[in-house]
C-alpha positions in Angstrom: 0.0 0.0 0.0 1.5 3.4 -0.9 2.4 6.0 1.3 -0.2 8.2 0.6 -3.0 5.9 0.9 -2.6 4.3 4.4 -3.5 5.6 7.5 -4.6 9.1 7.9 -6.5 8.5 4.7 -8.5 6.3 6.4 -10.1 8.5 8.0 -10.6 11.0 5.0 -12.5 8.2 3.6 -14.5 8.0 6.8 -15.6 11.4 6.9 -16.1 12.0 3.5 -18.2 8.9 2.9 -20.8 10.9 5.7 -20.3 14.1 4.2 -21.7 12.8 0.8 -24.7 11.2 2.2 -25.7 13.6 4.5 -28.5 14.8 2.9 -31.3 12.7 5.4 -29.1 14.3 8.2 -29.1 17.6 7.3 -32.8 17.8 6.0 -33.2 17.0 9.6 -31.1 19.2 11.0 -30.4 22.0 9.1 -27.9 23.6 11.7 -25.4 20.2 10.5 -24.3 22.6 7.6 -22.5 24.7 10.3 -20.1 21.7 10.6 -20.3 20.0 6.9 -19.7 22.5 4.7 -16.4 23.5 6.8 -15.2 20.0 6.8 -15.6 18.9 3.4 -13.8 22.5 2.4 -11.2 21.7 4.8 -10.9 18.1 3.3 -10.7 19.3 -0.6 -8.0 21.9 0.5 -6.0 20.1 2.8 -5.7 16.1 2.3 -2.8 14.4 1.5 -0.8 18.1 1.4 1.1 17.3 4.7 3.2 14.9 2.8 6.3 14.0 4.8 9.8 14.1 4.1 9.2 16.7 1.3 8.9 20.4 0.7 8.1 20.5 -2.7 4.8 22.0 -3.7 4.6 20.0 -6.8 4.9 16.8 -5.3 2.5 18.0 -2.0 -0.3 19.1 -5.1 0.1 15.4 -6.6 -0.3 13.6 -3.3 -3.1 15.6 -2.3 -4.6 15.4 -5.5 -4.2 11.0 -5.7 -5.5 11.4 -2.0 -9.0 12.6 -2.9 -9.0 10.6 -5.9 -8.5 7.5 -3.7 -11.1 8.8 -1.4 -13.6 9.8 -4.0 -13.5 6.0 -5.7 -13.5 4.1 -2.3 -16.6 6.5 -1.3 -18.5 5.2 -4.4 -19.2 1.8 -2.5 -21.1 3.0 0.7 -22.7 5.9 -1.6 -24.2 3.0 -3.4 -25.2 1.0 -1.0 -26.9 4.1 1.6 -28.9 4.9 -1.7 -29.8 1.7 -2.3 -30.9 1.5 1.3 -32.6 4.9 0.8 -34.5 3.9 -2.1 -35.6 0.4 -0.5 -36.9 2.5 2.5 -39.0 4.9 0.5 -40.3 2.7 -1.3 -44.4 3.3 -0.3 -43.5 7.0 0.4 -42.3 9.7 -1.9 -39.2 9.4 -3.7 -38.0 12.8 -2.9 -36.0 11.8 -0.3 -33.9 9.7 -2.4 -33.6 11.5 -5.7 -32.5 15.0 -3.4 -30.1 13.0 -1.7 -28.7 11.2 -4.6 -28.2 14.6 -6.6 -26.4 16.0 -3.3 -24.5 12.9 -3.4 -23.6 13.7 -6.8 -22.9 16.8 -6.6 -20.3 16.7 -3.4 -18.9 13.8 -5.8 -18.2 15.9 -8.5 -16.6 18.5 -6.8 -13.9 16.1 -4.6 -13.4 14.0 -8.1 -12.6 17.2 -10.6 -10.3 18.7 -7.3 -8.3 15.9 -7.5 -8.7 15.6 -10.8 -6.9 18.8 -11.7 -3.8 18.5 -9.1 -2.9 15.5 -10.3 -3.0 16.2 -14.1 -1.4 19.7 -13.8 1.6 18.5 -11.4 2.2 14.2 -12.0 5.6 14.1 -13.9 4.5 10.5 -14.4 1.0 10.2 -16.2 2.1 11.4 -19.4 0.5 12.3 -22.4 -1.4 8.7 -22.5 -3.4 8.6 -19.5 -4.1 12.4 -19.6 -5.6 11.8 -23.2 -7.1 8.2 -22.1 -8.8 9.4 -18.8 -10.4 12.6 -20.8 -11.5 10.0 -23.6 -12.7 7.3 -21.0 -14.8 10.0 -18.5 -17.8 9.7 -19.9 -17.9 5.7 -20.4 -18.9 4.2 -17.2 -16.6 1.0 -15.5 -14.1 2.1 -17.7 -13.8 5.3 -16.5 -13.6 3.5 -12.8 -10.9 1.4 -14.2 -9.1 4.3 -15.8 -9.3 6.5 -13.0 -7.8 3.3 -10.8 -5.0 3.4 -13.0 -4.6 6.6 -12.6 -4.3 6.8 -8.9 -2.3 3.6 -9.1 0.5 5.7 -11.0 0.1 9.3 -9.1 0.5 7.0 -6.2 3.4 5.3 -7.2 5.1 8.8 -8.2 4.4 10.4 -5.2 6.4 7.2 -2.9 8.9 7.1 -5.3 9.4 10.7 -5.1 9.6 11.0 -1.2 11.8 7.8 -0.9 14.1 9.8 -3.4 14.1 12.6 -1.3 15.3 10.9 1.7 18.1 9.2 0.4 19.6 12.5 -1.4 19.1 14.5 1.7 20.9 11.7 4.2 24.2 13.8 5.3 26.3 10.5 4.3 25.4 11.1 0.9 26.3 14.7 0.5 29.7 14.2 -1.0 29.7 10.6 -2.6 29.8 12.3 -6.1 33.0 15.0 -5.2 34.9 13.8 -7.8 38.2 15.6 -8.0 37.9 17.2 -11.0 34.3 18.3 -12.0 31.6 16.9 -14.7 31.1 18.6 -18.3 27.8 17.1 -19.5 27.7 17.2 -23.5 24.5 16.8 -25.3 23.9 14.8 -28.6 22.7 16.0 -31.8 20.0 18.1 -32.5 19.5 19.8 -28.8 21.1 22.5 -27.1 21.5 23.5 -23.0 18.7 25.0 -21.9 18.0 26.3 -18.4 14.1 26.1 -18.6 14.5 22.6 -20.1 17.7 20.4 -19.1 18.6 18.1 -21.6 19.8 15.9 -18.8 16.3 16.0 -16.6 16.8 15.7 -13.1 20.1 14.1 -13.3 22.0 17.2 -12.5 20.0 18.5 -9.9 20.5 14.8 -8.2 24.7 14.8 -8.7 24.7 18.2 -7.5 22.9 17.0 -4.1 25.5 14.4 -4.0 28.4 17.2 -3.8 29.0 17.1 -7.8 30.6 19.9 -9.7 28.7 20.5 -12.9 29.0 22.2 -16.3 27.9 22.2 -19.8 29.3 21.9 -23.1 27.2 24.6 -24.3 28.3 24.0 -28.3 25.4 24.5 -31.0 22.8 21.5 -31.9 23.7 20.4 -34.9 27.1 20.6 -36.9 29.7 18.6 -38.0 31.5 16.4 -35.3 34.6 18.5 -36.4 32.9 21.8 -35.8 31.1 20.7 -32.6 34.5 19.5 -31.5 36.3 22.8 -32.3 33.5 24.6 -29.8 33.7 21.8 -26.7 37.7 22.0 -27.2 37.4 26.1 -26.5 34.7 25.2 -24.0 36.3 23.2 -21.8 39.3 25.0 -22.0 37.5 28.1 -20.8 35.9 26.0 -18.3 39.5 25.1 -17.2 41.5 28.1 -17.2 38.4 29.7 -15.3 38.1 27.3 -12.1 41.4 26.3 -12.4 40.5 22.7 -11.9 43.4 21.4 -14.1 41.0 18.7 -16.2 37.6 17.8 -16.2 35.4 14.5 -16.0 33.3 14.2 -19.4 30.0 12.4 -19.6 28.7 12.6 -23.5 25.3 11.7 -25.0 25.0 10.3 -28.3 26.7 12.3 -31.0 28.3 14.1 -28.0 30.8 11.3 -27.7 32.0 11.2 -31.3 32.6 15.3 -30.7 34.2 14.7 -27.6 36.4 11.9 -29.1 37.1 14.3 -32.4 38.4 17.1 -29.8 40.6 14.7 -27.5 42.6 13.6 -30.7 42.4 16.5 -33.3 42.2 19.7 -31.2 44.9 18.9 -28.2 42.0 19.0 -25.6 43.9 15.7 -24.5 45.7 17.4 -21.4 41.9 18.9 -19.9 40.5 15.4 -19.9 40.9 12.9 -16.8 38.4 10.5 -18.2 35.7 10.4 -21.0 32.0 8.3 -20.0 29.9 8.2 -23.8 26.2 7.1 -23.2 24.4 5.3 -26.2 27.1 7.1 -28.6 26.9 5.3 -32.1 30.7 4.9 -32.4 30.5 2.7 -35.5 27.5 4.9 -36.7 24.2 4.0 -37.4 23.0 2.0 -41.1 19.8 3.0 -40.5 20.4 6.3 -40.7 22.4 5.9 -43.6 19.8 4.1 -45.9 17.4 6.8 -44.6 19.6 9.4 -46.4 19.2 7.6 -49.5 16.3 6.2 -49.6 14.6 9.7 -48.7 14.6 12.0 -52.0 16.8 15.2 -51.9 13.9 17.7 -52.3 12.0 16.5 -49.0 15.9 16.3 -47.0 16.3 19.4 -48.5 13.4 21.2 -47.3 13.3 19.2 -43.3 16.9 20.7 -43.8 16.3 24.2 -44.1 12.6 24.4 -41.7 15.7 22.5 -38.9 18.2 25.4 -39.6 15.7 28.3 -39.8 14.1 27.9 -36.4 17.7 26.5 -35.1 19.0 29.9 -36.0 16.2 32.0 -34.3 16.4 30.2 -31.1 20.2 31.2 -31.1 22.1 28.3 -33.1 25.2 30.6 -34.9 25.2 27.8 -38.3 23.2 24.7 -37.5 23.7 22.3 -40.7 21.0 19.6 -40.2 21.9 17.4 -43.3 25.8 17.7 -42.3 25.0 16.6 -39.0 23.0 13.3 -39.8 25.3 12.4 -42.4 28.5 12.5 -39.6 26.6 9.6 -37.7 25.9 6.9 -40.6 27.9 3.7 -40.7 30.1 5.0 -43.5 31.6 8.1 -41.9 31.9 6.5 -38.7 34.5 4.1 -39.9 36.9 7.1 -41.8 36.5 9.0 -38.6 37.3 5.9 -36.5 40.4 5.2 -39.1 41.2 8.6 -38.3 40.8 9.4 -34.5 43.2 8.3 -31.7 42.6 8.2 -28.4 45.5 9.0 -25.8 46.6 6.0 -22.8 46.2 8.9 -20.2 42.8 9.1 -20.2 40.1 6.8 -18.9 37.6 5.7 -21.3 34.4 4.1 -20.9 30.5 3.5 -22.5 27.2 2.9 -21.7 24.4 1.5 -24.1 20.7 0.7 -23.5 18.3 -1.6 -25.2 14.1 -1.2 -25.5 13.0 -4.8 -24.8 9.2 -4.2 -25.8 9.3 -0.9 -27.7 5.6 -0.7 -27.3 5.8 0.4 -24.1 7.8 3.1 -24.6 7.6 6.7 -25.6 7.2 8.2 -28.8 8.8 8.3 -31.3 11.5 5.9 -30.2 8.8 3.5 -29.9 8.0 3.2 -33.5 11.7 4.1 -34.8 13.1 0.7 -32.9 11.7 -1.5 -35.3 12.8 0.2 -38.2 16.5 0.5 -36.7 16.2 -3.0 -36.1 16.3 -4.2 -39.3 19.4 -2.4 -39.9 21.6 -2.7 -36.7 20.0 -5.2 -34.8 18.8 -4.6 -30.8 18.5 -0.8 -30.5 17.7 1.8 -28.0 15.4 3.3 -30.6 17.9 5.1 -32.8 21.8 3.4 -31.9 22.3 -0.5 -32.3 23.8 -2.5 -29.7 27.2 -3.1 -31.6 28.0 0.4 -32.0 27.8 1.4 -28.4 31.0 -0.3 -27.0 34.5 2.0 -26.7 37.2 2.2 -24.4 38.1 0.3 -21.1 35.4 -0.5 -19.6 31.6 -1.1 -21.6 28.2 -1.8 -19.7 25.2 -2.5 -21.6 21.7 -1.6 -19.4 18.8 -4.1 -19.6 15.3 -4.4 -17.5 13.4 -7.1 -16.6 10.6 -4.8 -16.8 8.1 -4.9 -19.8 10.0 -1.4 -21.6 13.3 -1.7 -21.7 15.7 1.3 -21.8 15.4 4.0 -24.8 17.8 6.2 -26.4 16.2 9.6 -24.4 15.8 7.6 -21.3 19.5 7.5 -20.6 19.2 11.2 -20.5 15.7 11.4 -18.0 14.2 13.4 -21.7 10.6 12.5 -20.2 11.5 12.6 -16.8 9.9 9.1 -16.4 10.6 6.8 -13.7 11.0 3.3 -15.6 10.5 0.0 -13.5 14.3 -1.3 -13.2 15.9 1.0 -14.1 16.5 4.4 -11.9 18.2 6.8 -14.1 19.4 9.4 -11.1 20.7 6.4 -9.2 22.6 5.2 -12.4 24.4 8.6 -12.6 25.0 8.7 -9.5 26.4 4.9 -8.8 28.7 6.3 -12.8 30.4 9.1 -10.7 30.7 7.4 -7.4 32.8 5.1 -9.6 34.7 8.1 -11.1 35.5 9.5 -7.5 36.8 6.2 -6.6 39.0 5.7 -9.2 40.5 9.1 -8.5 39.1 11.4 -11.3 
């Protein structure tokens, strides 16, 4: 039973199941208003907000919402069953009684079900587009509207334990410095993004490092060039970076096409002697076919036109040349293996790579859903855009599975969705990645 549905919710459920079939009560004694219309208030503005072990108001609106959710389906039952007792006992009388108290009923109802209702779809993290879409479609269609709405609370619920166990463990003073590595973290992003402080390419993987005593910075370069170019701009980054904090060298960690950049930098532009060690996640460092029959199997007028709609609006959000086609065209199979023929990669410097596979695609979010089994055909088990085979490089190579019914995606091993998958905790993984960095001495 989650957190947020023991207990004190009990007796929410108690009094709100009264509340809602007051009516008898009330008809009788007016002067009961005095102390239901308080209570129920205080009930729709207060349960479930007193969650403990966490001061966020996002997570207190979500838990307060799933409470009167929970409350509002469990209250269905003795609803029922008083107005089935009502109507039985009016039988040879006038049905007043019963229809005014069902339509009081109804109406308290409605207003504890669209309360929680409306926390939990403006602050869960973890319902998604699909249920928000499936519980507006279902609302109307009775039993499945109960069993969508279960669902529902099922997840919020989930989220909101998940959430506060999270909590504690970042908060525990033993933790604070666990992730001090002695020379800090530059995160790189792949292709076709850029940092952004309103939307962190890395979800709440920073935030969590940082917590664990973590010093972290970006690479900042544009989102979409030529490995060469994006190489030239890390190498001044980084250098900046250094010369700035005086730190000596840094700790990489590089997403996708990030890693090819970063490995372009380390052997063409001297950044060599800034770098302790270099972690690439999902990077395709044998490219990807798929990508490279897409090129050609796609006519030049359409890539030309995807092309220039990609650079315009790349430009006008601050992008100084983004060259879409240049970009793809760095990561198929083919240039892969010149750049491979071409790159070295210096002893002094500890190399390592992470991959992920989707084991049931279906599950998983769009579009990386639908592109897996395309990709498949080309280069086998996927994460939705890199096969398996082109993730390994360096030292050390680890290749993420869950037993789960999902599997890992390309965008997962960044938190893109900010999703909290069933075997797989992406903010502990990060966190267990520079714990091992720390160790090691970096």
């Amino acid at each position: 039973m989650k957190r947020c549905l023991i207990l004190p919710n009990v007796i929410y459920f108690v009094l709100m199941s009264i509340i809602l079939n007051s009516f008898m009560l009330v008809k009788r004694s007016p002067h009961a208003l005095i102390a239901i219309i308080p209570l129920f208030l205080l009930l729709n503005l207060f349960a479930g907000t007193k969650a403990k072990g966490t001061k966020k108001l996002r997570l207190k609106i979500c838990n307060h919402g799933t409470v009167l959710l929970a409350v509002f389906a469990c209250s269905l039952i003795p609803s029922l069953l008083w107005h089935a007792v009502l109507a039985f006992l009016t039988i040879s009388d006038t049905y007043l009684d019963f229809i005014f108290s069902a339509l009081y009923c109804v109406l308290m109802s409605a207003l504890l079900f669209w309360n929680g209702i409306i926390c939990v779809y403006c602050t869960s993290a973890q319902m998604g587009i699909r249920w928000r879409v499936i519980g507006a479609l279902c609302g109307m269609i009775p039993i499945l509207n109960l069993l969508v709405l279960t669902r529902i609370i099922g997840v919020t619920a989930e989220e909101v334990e998940f959430e506060l166990e999270k909590e504690a463990v970042e908060s525990d003073p033993a933790l604070a410095e666990i992730c001090k590595t002695k020379y800090p973290i530059v995160l790189v992003h792949g292709v076709f993004f850029r940092d952004n402080k309103l939307f962190n390419y890395w979800g709440r993987v920073p935030h969590t490092l940082k917590l664990h005593g973590a010093k972290i910075y970006y690479g900042e370069h544009q989102s979409a060039l030529t490995v060469k170019e994006s190489a030239r701009e890390l190498t001044a980054r980084i250098k900046l970076i250094v010369e700035r904090s005086g730190c000596g060298k840094v700790n990489i960690i590089a997403h996708s096409k990030g890693g090819l950049d970063c490995r372009y930098a380390i052997s063409e532009f001297g950044l060599a002697p800034y770098v302790a060690s270099l972690t690439t996640i999902n990077t395709p460092h044998r490219g990807c076919l798929f990508a490279e029959r897409l090129l050609y199997a796609i006519p030049d007028k359409i890539k030309n036109n995807v092309a220039k709609a990609y650079n315009v609006t790349l430009t006008a959000l601050g992008d100084e040349e983004p060259d879409f086609l240049a970009a793809v065209n760095d990561l198929t199979a083919a240039s892969c293996e010149k750049m491979n023929k071409k790159l070295s990669f210096p002893s002094g410097i500890y190399a390592q790579s992470v991959g992920s596979v989707l084991s049931r695609p279906q599950n998983g979010q769009f579009p990386l859903n639908l592109s897996y089994r395309y990709v498949k055909n080309f280069d086998g088990e996927n994460d939705g855009l890199v096969g398996e085979d082109s993730f390994p490089f360096g030292e050390k190579y680890t290749l993420l599975r869950t037993n789960g019914k999902r599997g890992i995606s390309h965008g997962d091993m960044i938190d893109l969705n900010r999703e909290n998958i069933r075997g797989f905790d992406v903010r502990k993984f990060y966190t267990e990645l520079v714990k091992d960095l720390r160790e090691k001495g970096f």
